[in-house]
C-alpha positions as CSV (number, residue, x, y, z in Angstrom):
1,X,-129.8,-21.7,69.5
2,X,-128.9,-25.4,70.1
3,X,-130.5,-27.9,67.9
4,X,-132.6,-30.8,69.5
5,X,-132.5,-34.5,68.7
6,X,-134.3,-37.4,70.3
7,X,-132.9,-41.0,70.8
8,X,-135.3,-43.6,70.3
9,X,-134.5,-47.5,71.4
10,X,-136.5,-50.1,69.8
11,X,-136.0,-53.7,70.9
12,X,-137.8,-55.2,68.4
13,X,-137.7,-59.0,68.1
14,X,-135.3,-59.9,65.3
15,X,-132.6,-57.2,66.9
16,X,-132.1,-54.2,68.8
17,X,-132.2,-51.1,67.2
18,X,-131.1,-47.2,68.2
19,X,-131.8,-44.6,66.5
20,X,-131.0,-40.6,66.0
21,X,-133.9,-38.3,65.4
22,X,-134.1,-34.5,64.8
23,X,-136.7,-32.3,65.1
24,X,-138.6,-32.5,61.9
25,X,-138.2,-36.2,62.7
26,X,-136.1,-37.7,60.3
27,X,-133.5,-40.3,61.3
28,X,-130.0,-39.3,61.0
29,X,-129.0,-42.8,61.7
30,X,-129.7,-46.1,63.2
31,X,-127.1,-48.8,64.9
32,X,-128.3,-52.0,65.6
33,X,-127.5,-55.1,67.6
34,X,-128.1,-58.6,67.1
35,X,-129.7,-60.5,70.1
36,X,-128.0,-63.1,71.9
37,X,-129.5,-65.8,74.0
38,X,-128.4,-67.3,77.4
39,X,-127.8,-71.3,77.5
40,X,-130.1,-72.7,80.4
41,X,-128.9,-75.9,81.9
42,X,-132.5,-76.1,83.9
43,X,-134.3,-74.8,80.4
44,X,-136.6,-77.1,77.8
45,X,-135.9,-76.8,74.5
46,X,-138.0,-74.0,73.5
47,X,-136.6,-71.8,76.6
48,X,-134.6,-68.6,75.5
49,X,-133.8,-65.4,77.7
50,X,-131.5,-62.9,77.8
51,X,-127.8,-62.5,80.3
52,X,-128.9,-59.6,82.1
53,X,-125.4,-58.4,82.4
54,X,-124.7,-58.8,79.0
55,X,-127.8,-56.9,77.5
56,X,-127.3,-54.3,80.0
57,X,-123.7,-53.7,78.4
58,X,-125.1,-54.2,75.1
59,X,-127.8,-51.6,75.0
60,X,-125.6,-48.9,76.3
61,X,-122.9,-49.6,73.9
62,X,-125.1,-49.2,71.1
63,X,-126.8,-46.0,72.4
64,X,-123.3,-44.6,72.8
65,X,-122.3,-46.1,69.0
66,X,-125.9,-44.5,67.9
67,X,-124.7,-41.0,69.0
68,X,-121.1,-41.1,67.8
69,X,-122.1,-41.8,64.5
70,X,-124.9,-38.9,64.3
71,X,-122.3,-36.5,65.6
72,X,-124.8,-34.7,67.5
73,X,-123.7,-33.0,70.8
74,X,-124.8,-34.6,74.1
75,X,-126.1,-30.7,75.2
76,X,-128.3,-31.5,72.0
77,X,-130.6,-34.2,73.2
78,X,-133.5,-34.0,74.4
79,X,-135.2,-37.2,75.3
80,X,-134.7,-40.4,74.7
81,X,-137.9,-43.6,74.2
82,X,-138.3,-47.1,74.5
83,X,-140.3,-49.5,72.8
84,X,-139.8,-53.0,72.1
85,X,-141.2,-56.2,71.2
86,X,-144.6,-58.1,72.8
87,X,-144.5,-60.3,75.4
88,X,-141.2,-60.1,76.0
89,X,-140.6,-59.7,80.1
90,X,-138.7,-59.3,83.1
91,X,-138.4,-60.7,87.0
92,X,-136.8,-57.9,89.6
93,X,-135.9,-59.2,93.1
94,X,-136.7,-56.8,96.2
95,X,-133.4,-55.4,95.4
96,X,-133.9,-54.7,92.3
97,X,-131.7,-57.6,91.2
98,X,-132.8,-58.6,87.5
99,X,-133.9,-62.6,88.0
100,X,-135.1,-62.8,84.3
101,X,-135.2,-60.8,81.2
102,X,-136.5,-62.8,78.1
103,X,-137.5,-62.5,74.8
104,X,-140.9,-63.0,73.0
105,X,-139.6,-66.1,71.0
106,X,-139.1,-67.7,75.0
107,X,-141.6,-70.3,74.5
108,X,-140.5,-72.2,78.5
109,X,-144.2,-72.0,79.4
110,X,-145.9,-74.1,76.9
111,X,-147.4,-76.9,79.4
112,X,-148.0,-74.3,82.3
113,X,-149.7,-72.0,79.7
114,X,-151.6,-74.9,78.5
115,X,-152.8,-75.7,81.8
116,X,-154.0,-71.9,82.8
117,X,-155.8,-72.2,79.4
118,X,-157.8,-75.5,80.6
119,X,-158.9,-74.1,83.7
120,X,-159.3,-70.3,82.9
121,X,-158.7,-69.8,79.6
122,X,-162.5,-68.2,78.7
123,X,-161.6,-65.6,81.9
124,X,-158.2,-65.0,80.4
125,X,-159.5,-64.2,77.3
126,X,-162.3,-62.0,78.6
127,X,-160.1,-60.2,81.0
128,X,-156.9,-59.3,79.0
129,X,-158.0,-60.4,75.6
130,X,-155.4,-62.6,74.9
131,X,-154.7,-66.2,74.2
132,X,-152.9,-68.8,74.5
133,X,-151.4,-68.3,78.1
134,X,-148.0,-69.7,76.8
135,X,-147.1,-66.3,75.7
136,X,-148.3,-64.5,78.5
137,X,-146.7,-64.0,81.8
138,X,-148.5,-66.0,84.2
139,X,-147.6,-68.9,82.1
140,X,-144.1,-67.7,82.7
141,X,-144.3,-66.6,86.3
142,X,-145.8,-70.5,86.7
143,X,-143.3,-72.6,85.1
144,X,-140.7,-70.1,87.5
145,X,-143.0,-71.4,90.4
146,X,-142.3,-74.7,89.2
147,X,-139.1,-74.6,87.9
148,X,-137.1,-72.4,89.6
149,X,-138.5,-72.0,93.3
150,X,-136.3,-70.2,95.1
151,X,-136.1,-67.4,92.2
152,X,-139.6,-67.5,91.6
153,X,-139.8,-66.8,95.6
154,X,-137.6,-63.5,95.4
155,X,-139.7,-61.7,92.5
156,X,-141.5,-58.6,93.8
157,X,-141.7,-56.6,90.2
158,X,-142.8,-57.8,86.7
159,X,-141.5,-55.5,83.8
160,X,-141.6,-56.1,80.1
161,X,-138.5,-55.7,78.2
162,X,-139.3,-52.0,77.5
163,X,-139.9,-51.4,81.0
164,X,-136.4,-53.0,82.1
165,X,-134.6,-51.1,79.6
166,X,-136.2,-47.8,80.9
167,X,-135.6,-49.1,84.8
168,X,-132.0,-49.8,83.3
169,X,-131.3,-46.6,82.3
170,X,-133.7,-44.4,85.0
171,X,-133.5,-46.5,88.3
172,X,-137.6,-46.1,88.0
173,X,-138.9,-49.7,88.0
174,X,-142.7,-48.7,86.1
175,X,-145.0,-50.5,83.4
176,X,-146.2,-48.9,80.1
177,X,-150.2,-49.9,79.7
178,X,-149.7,-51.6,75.8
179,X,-147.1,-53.2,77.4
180,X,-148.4,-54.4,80.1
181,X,-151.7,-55.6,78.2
182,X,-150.0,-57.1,75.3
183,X,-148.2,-59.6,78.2
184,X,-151.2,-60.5,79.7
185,X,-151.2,-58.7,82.8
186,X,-154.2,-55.6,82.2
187,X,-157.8,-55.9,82.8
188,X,-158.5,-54.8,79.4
189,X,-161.4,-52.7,80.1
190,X,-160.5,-50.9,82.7
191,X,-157.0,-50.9,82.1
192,X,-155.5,-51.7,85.1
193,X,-153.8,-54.6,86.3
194,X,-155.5,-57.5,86.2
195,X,-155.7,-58.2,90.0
196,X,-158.3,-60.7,90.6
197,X,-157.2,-62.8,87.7
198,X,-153.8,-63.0,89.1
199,X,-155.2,-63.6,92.8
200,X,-157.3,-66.5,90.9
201,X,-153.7,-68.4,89.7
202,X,-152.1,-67.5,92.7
203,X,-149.5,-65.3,91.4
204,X,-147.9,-62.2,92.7
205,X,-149.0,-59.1,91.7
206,X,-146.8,-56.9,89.4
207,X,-145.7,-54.3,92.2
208,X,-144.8,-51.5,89.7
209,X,-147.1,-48.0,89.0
210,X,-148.8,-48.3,85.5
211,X,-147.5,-45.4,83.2
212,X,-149.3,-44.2,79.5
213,X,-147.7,-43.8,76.6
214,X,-145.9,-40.5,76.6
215,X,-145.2,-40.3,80.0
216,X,-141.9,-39.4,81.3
217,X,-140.7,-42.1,83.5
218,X,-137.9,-40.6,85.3
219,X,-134.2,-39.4,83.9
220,X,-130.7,-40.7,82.7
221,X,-128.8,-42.0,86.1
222,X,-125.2,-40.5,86.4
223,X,-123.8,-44.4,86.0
224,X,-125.8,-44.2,82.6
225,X,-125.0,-41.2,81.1
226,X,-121.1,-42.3,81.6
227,X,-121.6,-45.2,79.8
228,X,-123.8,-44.4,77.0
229,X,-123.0,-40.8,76.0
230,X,-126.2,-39.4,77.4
231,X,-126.6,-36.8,79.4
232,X,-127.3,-36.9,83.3
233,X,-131.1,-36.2,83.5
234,X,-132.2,-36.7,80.1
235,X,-135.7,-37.8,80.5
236,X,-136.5,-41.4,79.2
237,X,-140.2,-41.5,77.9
238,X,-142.3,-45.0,77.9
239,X,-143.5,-44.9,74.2
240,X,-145.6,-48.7,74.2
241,X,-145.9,-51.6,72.6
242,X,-143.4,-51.7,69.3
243,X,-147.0,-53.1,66.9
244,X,-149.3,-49.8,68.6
245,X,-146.2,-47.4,67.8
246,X,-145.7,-48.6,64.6
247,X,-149.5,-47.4,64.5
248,X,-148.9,-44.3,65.5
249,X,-145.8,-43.6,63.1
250,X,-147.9,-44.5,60.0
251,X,-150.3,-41.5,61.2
252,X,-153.0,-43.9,62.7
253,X,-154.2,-41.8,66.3
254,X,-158.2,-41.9,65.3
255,X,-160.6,-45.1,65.6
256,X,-161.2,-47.0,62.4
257,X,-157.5,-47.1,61.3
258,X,-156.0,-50.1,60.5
259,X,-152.2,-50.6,60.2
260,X,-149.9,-53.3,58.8
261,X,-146.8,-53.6,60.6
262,X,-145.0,-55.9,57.8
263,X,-141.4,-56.9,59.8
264,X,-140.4,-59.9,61.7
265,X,-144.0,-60.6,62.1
266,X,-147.0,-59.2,60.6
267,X,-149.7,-57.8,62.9
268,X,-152.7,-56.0,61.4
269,X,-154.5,-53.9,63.7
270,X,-157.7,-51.4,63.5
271,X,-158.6,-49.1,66.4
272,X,-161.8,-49.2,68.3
273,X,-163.6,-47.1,70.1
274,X,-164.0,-50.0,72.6
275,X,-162.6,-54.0,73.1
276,X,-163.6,-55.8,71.0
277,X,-163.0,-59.6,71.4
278,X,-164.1,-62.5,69.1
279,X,-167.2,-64.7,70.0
280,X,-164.5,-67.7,68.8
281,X,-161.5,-66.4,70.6
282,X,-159.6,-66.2,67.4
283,X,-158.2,-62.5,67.8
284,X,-156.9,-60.4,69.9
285,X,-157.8,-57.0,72.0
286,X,-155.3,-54.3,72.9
287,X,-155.3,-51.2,74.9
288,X,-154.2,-48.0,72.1
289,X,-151.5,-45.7,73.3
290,X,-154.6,-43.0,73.3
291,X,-156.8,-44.2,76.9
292,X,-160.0,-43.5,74.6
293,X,-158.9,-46.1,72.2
294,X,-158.4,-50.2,71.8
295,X,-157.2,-51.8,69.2
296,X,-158.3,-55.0,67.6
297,X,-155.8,-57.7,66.3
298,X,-155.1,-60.5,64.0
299,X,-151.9,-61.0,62.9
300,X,-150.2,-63.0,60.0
301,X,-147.8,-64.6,62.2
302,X,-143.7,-65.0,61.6
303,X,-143.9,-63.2,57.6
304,X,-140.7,-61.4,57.7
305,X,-139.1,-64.6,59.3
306,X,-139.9,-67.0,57.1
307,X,-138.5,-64.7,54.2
308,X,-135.7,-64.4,56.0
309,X,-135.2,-68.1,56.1
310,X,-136.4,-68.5,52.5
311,X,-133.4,-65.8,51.3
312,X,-130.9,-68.0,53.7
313,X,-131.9,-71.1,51.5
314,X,-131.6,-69.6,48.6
315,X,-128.7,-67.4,49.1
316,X,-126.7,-68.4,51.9
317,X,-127.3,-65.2,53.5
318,X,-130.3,-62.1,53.9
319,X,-130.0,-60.9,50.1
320,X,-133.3,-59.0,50.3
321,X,-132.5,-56.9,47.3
322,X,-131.7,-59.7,45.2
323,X,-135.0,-61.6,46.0
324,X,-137.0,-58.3,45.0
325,X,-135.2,-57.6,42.0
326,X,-136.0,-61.7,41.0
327,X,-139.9,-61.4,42.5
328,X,-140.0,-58.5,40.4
329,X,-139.2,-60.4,37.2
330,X,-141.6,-62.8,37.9
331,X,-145.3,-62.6,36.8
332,X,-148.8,-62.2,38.8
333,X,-149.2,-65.8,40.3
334,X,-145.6,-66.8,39.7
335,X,-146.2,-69.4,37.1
336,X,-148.4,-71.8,39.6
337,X,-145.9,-71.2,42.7
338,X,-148.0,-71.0,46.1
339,X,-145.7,-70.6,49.3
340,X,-147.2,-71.7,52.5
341,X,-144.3,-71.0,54.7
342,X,-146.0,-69.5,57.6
343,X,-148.2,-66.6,56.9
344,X,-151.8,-67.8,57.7
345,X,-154.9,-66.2,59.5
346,X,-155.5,-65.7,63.0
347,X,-156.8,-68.1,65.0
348,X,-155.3,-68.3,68.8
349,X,-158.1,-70.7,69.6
350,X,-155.8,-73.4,68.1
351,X,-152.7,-72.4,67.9
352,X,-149.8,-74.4,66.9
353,X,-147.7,-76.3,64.9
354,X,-149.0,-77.2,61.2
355,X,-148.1,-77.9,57.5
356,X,-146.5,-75.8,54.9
357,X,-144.1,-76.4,51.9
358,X,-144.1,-74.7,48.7
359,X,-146.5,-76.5,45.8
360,X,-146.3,-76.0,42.0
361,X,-146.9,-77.6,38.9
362,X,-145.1,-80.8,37.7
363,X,-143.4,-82.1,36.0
364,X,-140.6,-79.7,36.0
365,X,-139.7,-80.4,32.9
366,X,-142.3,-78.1,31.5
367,X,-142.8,-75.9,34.5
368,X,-139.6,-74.1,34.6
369,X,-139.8,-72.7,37.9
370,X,-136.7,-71.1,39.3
371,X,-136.1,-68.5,42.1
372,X,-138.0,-65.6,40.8
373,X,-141.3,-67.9,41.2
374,X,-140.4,-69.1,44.1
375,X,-139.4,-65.7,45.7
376,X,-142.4,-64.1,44.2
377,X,-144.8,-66.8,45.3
378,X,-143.3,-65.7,49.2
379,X,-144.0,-62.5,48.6
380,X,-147.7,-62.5,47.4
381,X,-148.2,-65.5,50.4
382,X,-147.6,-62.4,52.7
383,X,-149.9,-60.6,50.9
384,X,-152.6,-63.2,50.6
385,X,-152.8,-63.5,54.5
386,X,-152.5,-59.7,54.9
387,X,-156.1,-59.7,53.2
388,X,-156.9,-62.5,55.3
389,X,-156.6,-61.0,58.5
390,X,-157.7,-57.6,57.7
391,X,-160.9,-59.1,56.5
392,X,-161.1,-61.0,59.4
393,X,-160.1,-58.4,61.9
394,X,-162.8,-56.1,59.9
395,X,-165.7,-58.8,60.4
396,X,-165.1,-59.2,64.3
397,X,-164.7,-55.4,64.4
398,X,-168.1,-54.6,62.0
399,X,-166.3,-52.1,60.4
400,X,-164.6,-51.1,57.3
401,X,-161.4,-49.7,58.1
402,X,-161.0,-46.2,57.0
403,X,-157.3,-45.8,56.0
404,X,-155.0,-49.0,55.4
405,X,-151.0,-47.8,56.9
406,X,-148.4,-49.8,55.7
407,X,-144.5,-49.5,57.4
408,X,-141.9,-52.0,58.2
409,X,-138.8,-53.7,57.0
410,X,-140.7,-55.7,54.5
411,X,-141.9,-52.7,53.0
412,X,-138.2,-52.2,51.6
413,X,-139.3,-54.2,48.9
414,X,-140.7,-52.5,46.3
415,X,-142.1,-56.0,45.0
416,X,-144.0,-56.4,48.3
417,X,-145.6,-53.1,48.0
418,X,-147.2,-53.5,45.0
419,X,-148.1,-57.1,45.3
420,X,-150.0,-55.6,48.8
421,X,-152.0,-53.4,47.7
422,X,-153.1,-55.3,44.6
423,X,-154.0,-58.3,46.4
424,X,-155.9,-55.7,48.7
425,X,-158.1,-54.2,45.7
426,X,-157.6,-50.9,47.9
427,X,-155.7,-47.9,48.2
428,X,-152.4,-48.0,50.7
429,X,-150.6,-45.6,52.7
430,X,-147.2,-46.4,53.0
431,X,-144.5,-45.4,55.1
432,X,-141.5,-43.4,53.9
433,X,-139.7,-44.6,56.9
434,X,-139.7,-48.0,57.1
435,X,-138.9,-48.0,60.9
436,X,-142.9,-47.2,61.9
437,X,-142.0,-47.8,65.4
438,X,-139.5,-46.2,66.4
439,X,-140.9,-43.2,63.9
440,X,-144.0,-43.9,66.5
441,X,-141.8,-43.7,69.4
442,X,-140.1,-40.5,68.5
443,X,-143.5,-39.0,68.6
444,X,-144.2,-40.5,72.0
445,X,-140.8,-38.4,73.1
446,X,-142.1,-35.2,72.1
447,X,-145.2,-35.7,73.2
448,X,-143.2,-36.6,77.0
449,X,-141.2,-34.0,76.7
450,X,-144.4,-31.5,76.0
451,X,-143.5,-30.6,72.3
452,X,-147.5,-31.7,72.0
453,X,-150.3,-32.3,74.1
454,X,-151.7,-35.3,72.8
455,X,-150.2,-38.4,70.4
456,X,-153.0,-37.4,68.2
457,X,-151.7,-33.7,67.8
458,X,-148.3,-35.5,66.8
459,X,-149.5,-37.4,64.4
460,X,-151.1,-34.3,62.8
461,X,-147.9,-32.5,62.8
462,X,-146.8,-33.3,59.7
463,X,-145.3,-36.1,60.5
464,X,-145.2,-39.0,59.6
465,X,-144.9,-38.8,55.7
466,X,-147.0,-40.8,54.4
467,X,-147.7,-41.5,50.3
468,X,-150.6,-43.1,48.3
469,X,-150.5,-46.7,46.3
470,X,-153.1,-47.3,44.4
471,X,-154.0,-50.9,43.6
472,X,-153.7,-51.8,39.6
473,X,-156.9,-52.9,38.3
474,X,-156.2,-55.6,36.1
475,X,-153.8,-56.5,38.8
476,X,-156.1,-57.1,41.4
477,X,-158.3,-58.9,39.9
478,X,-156.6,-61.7,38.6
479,X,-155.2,-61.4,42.3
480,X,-159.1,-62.4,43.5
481,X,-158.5,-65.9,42.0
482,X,-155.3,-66.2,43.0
483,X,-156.3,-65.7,46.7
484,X,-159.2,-68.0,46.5
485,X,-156.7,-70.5,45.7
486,X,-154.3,-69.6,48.3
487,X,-157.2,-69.8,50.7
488,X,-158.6,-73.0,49.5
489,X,-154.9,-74.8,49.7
490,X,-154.7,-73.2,53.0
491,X,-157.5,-74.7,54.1
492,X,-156.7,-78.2,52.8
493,X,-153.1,-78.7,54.2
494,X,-153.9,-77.3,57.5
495,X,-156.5,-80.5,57.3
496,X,-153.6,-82.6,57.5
497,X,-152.2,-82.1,60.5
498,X,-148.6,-83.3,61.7
């Protein structure tokens, strides 16, 4: 009897990742690729997308180097599933011609977006529960309009970068919902596309079939399977959204879940039973990879970056182990040190550019600060506007959220762990993985491929593994203070502006 194994692709945003599952659903191994962006002459500044020829070659040579380093036989896979980042998209011609494929970092559309927002931006909010426009796609599809005429003229299908990466391996151009919501383009309610609103701006329509989570989208071309190792007519399964399957692989497939998703970024989300959007339009409202199911947002914004840039500082280079082995040393509250690098509450209402730095107590001469303070005081930062956001996104949702999940690269950090749920005052579930999405996404492939009926029956398959960390008392509550402080200081350099 042949073994099975599933290949899962997850195009998150600080890299592309493949990776090798078997059928309990542990990894066997995971190859990765760094992005690399496109130099526009006709770009501003902020602009970054993607060679389509080049990340076309690039994906299929890291799904070939994923399954030569497993060892498993091609006879031996089974399916294969895509996720990737939000807001991250893609222009097809009638001829199927990529025009664009861009990241989620592509930030072309800031004026255009700005403008949408002006005009429509309480209709935008209430029809696809999302703000500001800059992220979304008709910001995007308008600044094409604007910018690129003749191209913009040519697009007759919208994709997100999921999407192009399944059409790139399948030949079947179609739209995951998440997806699909997460860049603007679903009427959240009903969850279709969000016809009228587009009709309103006086953009195209997408002109691809909306697919769930799950679904099998079609099978591994011929011209595919020679250049990646995978078999001709292996089915390639949409799995969503990379922040909803991270959900899903740190168990969450009921309402009232909430789950951390601690990487590049840090999303917190809690499922609803309904959408939920603020009366303030400071959060955000998703569709669920389950139809009966939403999800309500606020995130802590670029976390995992900004510790990536404070190791870089420090060390020259991502020395993650280092920093936790230094954080680790130091004590609750580092000595003073309060980090403001970033990681804030939600609030797309007014979002932009403000203030941070890193404070603590002078004169040095008596302060003796050094690195483990400094890393340490990152680190609970993170933490501080975990809490933030989960009380937030609890408040706008009226509920207590019934399980906390925690996965994600940061969660390789044992410092990070225990910092999070102390700062919480509340018991954690954490991840044995730390790759939550494509552990989500794995489940999506058996549930394509009919292994389950439903994402919820995955989940309860035993997988994923999930263990208990229970907040230390003393712990947490001189971490009460502390995050009243972090709040208040918050509060007061955000005051001033740029």
């Amino acid at each position: 009897m042949l073994n099975r194994y599933f290949v899962v692709v997850d195009a998150g945003t600080s890299r592309m990742r493949c990776s090798m599952f078997d059928e309990s659903g542990e990894p066997l191994c995971t190859t990765a690729s760094d992005w690399r962006y496109a130099i526009t002459k006709d770009g501003p500044m902020l602009a970054r997308e993607f060679d389509p020829d080049w990340l076309a070659a690039e994906l299929r040579e890291l799904i070939a180097r994923c399954i030569g380093t497993s060892g498993v036989a091609r006879r031996e896979i089974v399916a294969v599933s895509v996720t990737s980042q939000r807001q991250a998209l893609a222009f097809l011609s009638q001829g199927d011609n990529t025009l664009y494929v861009g990241p989620n970092t592509d930030l072309r559309a800031v004026f255009e977006g700005g403008a949408i927002d002006e005009e429509m931006g309480d209709s935008v909010y209430e029809t696809t529960g999302h703000l500001p426009s800059l992220l979304l796609a008709p910001a995007k599809l308008k600044w094409f309009e604007a910018n690129r005429p003749e191209g913009y003229a040519r697009i007759s299908r919208v994709l997100t970068l999921a999407d192009w990466i399944v059409w790139n391996l399948t030949g079947e151009p179609a739209s995951e919902v998440t997806l699909a919501g997460e860049a603007g383009l679903i009427a959240l309610r009903e969850r279709t596309w969000c016809e009228s609103l587009l009709a309103d701006l006086r953009l195209p329509q997408p002109g691809v079939p909306l697919v769930r989570s799950g679904t099998v989208v079609g099978t591994v071309t011929a011209e595919a399977a020679a250049t990646t190792g995978l078999p001709a007519d292996t089915p390639v399964v949409a799995a969503g959204a990379d922040t909803q399957c991270g959900l899903l692989g740190l168990g969450i497939s009921e309402e009232g879940g909430a789950g951390v998703v601690a990487g590049w970024s840090v999303p917190i989300q809690i499922t609803t039973n309904r959408p939920v959007l603020s009366p303030a339009h400071k959060t955000w409202a998703g569709c669920w990879l389950d139809p009966a199911l939403w999800v309500l947002e606020s995130t802590a914004g670029d976390a995992g970056n900004s510790y990536r840039w404070l190791s870089c500082l420090l060390f020259g280079r991502e020395a993650f182990d280092e920093m936790d082995a230094l954080a680790g040393s130091a004590p609750v509250g580092s000595d003073g040190a309060t980090a403001l690098l970033g990681p804030s509450r939600m609030d797309v209402s007014r979002l932009g550019m403000s203030q941070g730095g890193l404070h603590f107590p002078v004169p040095l001469a008596v302060s003796d600060l050094g690195r483990p303070q400094i890393v340490r005081s990152a680190i609970e930062a993170v933490a501080y506007a975990v809490r933030s956001n989960l009380e937030q996104a609890e408040e706008v949702a009226g509920v207590r959220a019934l399980q906390i999940s925690v996965g994600g690269g940061m969660t390789r950090s044992k410092t990070f762990v225990r910092v999070l749920a102390d700062v919480l005052g509340r018991e954690v579930f954490l991840s044995t993985e730390p790759g939550a999405s494509a552990a989500g996404a794995y489940l999506c492939a058996r549930t394509g491929v009919g292994d389950f009926d439903s994402l919820g029956e995955a989940t309860a398959s035993g997988m994923p593994r999930l263990r208990s960390v229970e907040p230390d008392p003393l712990g947490s509550a001189e971490y009460d203070g502390l995050y009243q402080h972090w709040t208040e200081l918050s509060g007061q350099i955000e005051a001033l502006g740029l």
